[in-house]
C-alpha positions as CSV (number, residue, x, y, z in Angstrom):
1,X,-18.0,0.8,15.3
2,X,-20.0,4.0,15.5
3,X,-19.8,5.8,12.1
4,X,-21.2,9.2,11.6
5,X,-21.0,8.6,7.7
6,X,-24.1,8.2,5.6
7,X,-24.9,4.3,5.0
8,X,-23.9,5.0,1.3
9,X,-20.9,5.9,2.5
10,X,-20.7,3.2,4.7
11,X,-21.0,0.8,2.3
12,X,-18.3,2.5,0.0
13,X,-15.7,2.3,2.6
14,X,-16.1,-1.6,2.6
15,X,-16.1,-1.8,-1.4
16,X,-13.2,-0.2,-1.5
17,X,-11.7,-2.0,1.5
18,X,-12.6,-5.4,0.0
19,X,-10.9,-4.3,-3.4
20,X,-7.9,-2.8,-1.6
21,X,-7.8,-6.7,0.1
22,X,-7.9,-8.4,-3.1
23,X,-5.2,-6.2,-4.8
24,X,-2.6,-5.9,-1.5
25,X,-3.1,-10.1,-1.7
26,X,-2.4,-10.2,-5.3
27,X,1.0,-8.4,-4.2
28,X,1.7,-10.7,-1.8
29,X,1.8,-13.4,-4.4
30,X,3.7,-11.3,-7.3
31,X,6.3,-10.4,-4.7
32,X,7.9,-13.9,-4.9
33,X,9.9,-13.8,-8.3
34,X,11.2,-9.9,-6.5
35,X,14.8,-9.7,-5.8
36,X,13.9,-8.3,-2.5
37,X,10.2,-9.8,-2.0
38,X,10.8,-10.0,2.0
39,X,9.9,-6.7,3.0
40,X,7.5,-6.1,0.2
41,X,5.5,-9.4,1.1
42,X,5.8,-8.3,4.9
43,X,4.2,-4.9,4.3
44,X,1.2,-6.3,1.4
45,X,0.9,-8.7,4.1
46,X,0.1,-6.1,6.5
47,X,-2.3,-4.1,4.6
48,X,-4.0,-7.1,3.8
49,X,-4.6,-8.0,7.6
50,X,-6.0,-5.1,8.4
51,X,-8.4,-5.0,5.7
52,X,-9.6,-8.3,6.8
53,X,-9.6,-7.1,10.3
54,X,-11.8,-4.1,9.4
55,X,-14.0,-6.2,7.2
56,X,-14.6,-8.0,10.5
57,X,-15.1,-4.8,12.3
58,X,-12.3,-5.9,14.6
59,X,-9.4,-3.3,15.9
60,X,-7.3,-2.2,13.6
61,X,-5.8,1.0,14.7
62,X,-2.8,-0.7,16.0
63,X,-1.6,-2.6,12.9
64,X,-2.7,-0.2,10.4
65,X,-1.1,2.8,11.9
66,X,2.4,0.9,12.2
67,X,1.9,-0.5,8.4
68,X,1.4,3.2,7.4
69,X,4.1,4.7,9.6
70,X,6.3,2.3,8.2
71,X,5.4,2.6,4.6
72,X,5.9,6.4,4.6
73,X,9.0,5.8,6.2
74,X,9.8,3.5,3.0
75,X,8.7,6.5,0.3
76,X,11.1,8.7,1.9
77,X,13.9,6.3,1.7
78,X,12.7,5.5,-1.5
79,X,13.1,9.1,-2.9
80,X,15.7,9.8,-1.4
81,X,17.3,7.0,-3.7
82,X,15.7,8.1,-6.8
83,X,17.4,11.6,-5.7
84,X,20.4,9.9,-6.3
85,X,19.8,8.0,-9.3
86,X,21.8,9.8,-12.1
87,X,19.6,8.2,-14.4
88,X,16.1,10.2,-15.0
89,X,12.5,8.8,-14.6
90,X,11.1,7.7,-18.3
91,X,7.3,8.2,-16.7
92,X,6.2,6.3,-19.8
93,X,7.9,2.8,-19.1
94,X,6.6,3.6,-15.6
95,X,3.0,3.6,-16.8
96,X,2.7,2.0,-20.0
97,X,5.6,-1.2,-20.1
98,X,5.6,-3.9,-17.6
99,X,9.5,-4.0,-18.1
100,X,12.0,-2.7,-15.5
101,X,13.6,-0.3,-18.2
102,X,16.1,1.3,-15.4
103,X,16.4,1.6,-11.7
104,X,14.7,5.2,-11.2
105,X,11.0,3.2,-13.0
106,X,11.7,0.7,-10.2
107,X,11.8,3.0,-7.6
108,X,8.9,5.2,-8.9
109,X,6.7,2.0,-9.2
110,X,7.7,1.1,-5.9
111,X,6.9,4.2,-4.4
112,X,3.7,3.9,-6.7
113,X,2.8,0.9,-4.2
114,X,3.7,2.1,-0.9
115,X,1.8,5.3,-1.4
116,X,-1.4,3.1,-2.2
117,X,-0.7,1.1,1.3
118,X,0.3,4.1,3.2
119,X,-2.9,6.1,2.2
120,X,-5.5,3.3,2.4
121,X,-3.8,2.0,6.2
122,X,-3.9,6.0,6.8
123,X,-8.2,5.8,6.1
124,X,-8.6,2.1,7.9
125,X,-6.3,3.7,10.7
126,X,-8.8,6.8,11.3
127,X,-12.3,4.9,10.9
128,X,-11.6,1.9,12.6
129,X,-11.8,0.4,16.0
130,X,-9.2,0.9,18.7
């Protein structure tokens, strides 16, 4: 991989890539007491391969484009259903409880997520191999 960053730089992007790893594979595992934990293991999953594939300086354009295409895809459904939700966001209990007060903290935390995976396969997807 050619990189026109500064080796500091360089050497940030694989920090953070290494703690993005460890937290999309801690998802992974919290994902299986989830209602839903199918997709959600599927796309932490994901993320998680192509962090390892980057740490190995491998291609990951492919798989990380796809995992962010299809995570912003899932924001916009996403809000779309908090739209809808008659009941309003309590951005507290989204921040400060671990509880799943209503649906619309639910959605906002799950949006929360995507938008990490979407933005982090978004940087992997521009810096890395073909």
């Amino acid at each position: 991989m050619t990189s026109y960053l500064p080796r500091s730089n360089v050497n940030m992007l694989r920090v953070i890539n290494i703690a993005a790893l460890v937290a999309f594979l801690l998802s992974v595992f919290v994902q299986f007491n989830d209602p839903d934990p199918l997709l959600w293991i599927i796309v932490y999953s994901m993320a998680s391969l192509s962090c390892i594939l980057f740490s190995l300086k491998k291609p990951t354009r492919l798989i990380s484009t796809v995992t962010c295409a299809s995570s912003t895809l899932w924001i916009v459904y996403l809000f779309i259903e908090l739209a809808r939700s008659p009941i309003p966001i309590e951005w507290d209990s989204v921040f400060m409880q671990t509880s799943m007060k209503t649906i619309s903290v639910e959605l906002a935390r799950e949006i929360g997520g995507l938008l990490i995976v979407a933005v982090w396969m978004l940087v992997l997807a521009l810096k890395a191999k073909r």
